[in-house]
N, C-alpha and C positions, 0 to 999 in steps of 0.2 A: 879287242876287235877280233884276237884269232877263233873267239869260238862263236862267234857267228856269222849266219850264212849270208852266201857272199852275193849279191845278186848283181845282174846287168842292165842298165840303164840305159837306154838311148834317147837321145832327144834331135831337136832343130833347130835354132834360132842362135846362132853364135856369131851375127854380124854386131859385134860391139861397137859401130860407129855412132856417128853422129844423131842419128835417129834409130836405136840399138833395139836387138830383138830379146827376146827375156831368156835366151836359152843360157848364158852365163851366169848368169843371177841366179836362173833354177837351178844350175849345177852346185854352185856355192853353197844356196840352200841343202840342199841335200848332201853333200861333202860335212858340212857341219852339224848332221845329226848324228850324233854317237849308239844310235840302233841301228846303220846300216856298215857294211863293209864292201863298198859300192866299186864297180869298174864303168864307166862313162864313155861311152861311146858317140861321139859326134854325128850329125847326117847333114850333111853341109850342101848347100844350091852354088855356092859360087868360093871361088877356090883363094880368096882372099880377104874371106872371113876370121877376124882375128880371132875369134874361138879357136878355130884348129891349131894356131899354133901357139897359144899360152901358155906357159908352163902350171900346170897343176888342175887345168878344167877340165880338157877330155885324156882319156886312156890311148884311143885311137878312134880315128874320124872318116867318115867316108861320103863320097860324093853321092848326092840320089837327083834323078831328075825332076825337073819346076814343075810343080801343079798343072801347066798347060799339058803338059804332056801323057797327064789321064791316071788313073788310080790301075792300072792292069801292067805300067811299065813303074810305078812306085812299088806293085807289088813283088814284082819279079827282081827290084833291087832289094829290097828288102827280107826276100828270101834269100839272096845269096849273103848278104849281110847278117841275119841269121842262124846258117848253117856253120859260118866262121866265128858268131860273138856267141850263140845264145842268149836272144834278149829273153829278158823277164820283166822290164815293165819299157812301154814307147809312152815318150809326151812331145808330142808336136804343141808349137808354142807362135804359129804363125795363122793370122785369119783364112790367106789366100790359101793353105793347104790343106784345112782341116776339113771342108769336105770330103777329098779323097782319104786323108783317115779314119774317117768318121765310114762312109762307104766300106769300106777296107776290113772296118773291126771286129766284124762275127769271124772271117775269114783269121787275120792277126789272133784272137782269141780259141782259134784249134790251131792255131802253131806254138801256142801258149804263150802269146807274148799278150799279158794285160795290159790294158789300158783305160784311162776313168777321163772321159772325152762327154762332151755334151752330145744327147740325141741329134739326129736331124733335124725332128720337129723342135727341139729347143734352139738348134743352130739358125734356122730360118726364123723364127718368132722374134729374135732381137734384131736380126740382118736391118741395118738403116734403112731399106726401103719399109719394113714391114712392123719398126720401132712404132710409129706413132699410133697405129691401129691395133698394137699390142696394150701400150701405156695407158686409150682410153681404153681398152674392154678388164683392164684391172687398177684404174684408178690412180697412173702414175701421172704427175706432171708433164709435159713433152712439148719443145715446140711446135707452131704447124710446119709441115714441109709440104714439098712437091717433088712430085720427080721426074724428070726432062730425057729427055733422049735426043735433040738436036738442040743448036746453039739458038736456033730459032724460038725456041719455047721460051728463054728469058727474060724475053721483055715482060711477057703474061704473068710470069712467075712474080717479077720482078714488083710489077703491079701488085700484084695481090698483098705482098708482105712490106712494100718499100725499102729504105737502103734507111741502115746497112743492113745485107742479110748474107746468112752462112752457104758457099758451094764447097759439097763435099765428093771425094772420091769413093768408087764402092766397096774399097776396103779399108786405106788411109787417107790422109792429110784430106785438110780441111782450109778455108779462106775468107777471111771475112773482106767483107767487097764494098762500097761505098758507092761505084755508078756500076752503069750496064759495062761498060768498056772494061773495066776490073773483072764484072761478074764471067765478060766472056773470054778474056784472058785465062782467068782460072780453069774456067768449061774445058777450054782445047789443050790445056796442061794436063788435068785431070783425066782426062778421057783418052791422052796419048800415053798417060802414065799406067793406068787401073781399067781402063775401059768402059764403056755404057752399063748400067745408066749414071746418071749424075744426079744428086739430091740438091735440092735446093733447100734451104732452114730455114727460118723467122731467126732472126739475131734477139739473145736474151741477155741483159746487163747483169753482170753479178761478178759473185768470185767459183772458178773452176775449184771444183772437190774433185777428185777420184778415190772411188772406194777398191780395193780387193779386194774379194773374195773367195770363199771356196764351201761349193757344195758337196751333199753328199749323194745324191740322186733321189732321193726321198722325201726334200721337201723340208733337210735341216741344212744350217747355216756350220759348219765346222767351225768357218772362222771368218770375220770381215774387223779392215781396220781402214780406217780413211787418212786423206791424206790431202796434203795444201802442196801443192806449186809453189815456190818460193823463188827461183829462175826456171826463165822456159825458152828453148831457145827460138831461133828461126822460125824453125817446123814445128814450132810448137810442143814439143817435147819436155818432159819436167828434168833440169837436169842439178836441182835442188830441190828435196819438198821436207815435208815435218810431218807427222802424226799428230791428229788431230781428236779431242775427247769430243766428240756429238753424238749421243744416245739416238739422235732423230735420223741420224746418216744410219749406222748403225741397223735401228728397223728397219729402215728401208730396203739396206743389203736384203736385210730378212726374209723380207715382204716379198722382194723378186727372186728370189730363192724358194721362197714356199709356194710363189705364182707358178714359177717355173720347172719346180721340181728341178732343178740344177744340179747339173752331175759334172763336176770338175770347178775349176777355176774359171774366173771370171774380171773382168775389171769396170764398174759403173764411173762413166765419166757422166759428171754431172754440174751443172750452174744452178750457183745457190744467189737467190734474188737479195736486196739489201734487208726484205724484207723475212727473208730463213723459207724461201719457195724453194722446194731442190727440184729445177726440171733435170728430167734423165734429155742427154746428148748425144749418147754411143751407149753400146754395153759392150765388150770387147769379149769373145767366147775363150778368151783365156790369160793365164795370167801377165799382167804389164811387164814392161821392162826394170821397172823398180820396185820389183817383187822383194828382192833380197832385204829391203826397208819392214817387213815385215818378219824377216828373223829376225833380226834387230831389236824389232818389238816385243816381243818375244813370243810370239807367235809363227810355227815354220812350216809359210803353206806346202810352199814346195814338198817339204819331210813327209806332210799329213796328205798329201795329194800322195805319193806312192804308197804309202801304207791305207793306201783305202783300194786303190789298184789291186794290193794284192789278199784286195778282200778284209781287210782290219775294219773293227766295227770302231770309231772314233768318238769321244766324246768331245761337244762344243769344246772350244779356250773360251774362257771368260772372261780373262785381263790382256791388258797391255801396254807398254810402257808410253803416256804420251809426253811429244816433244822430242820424241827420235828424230834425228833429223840426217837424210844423205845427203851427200856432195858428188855428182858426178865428176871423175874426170879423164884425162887421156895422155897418155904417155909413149913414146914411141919405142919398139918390140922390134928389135935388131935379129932375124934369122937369114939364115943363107939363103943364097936362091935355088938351090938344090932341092930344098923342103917346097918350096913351092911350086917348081917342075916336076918333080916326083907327083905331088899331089894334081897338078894339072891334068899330067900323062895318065897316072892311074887310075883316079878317083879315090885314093887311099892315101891315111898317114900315119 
């Protein structure tokens, strides 16, 4: 490790709980590649995110402000975060933020901090509202939806598709609903949660695949491995799954990948019918929280997602171990309170 170069990494997504964001998992991956000699820097929304204070994921972490608060005040922390770290490569790893990364990045790229983030125009093309009219103009499966903006539109909705059918939030969680009372139950959860709009789904019976991914922005697949849900919890979350051999899932990664010209990571959640129909459900513009199932495989999106940031020309993986299988779990992380007013007070750890 001492003779190569050492770079700086910062990410986002270090809330390990119950419905976990992928920024531990990407740290991991990357900790475990033996080409880099990495220092990890945290960028934490809320100050009791067990990221920050794990032993061995971040170097030092700091506080930056939520998405609501605009891409001109994420930028202004992140210059001063910056000037102190030296970053050389940023992965935001959250839906709700990566617009203002994505905005941000010409600017990020003359401070030299690279970054391998999906377009705009690729960010919007999957967005659930704008999934279904993607999928037919390139031939993917998808349910029909709708999209509502008052509680009042459900009943219409509701008509159209009948029960059960799926109410989703505009960036997470999702509910499957069986009368209108359910449907608007969820409506006034979701929308006090995520905000306007709300999609409405067609419910489609099958078994949940999600694939990873990782493009290269040009229209090649680096890497995609699929994956089963084996437990899921409450929210729906995979907090067991397995690798899965399906050449068909597999193209498909491909197919939206070369549709999309895909530049970064990605996650397709998809329902496969009894009959091997895979509609696309979500496409997630970055990678899941059970990324690290993927070095495993041995495939290391994480690894290959920073050396493409810093410009490495990658070749596809072509194998990978199936029948890998993770276990999430959770254990309780005894720090003083001191570490956690410190970090409240300052925005630093």
């Amino acid at each position: 490790m001492s003779g190569k170069k050492r770079i700086t990494i910062a990410l986002t997504g270090l809330n390990a709980v119950d419905s976990p964001g992928p920024g531990v998992a990407v740290v991991r991956g990357i900790r475990d590649c033996k080409d880099f000699d990495v220092r990890i820097i945290g960028l934490s929304y809320e100050s009791l995110e067990p990221g920050i204070y794990m032993e061995g994921i971040t170097d030092k972490t700091y506080q930056i402000p939520y998405p609501s608060a605009g891409s001109e005040s994420l930028l202004t922390r992140l210059e001063y975060i910056h000037e102190k770290e030296h970053i050389d490569v940023l992965i935001p790893n959250f839906d709700a933020e990566l617009y203002n990364f994505i905005k941000l990045a010409p600017k990020l790229k003359e401070m030299n901090i690279h970054t391998f983030m999906p377009t705009i125009e690729q960010f919007e093309a999957r967005d659930k509202i704008n999934l279904f009219t993607f999928c037919k103009k390139n031939n993917f499966l998808v349910p029909r939806d709708r999209t509502v903006y008052s509680v009042a539109e459900l009943p219409a909705a509701a008509a159209h598709f009948n029960y059960p059918l799926v109410v989703k939030g505009k960036y997470y969680d999702a509910a499957v609903c069986q009368t209108l009372e359910q449907a608007q139950k969820a409506f006034h959860k979701l929308e006090a949660k995520w905000g306007l709009p709300i999609i409405v789904q067609e419910f489609i019976l099958g078994t949940e695949i999600n694939v990873a991914a990782l493009g290269d922005g040009k229209g090649n697949t680096i890497s995609a491995i699929p994956m089963r849900k084996l437990f899921i919890t409450d929210k729906g979350k995979a907090w067991a799954g397995v690798t899965l051999e399906d050449s068909k899932l597999i193209k498909l990664a491909r197919d939206f990948i070369k549709a999309t010209n895909w530049r970064g990571g990605c996650e397709l959640e998809l329902m496969v019918t009894n009959d091997g129909r895979p509609y696309f459900m979500e496409v997630n513009p970055r990678f899941p929280a059970w990324i690290y199932l993927t070095v495993g495989a041995g495939q290391n999106q994480p690894a290959a997602l920073v050396k493409l940031a810093l410009g490495e020309e990658l070749e596809p993986f072509t194998t990978y171990a199936v029948g890998k299988t993770f276990i999430r779990y959770s254990w309780d992380m005894i720090i003083d309170i001191e570490q956690f007013q410190h970090f409240s007070a300052f925005g630093e750890n």
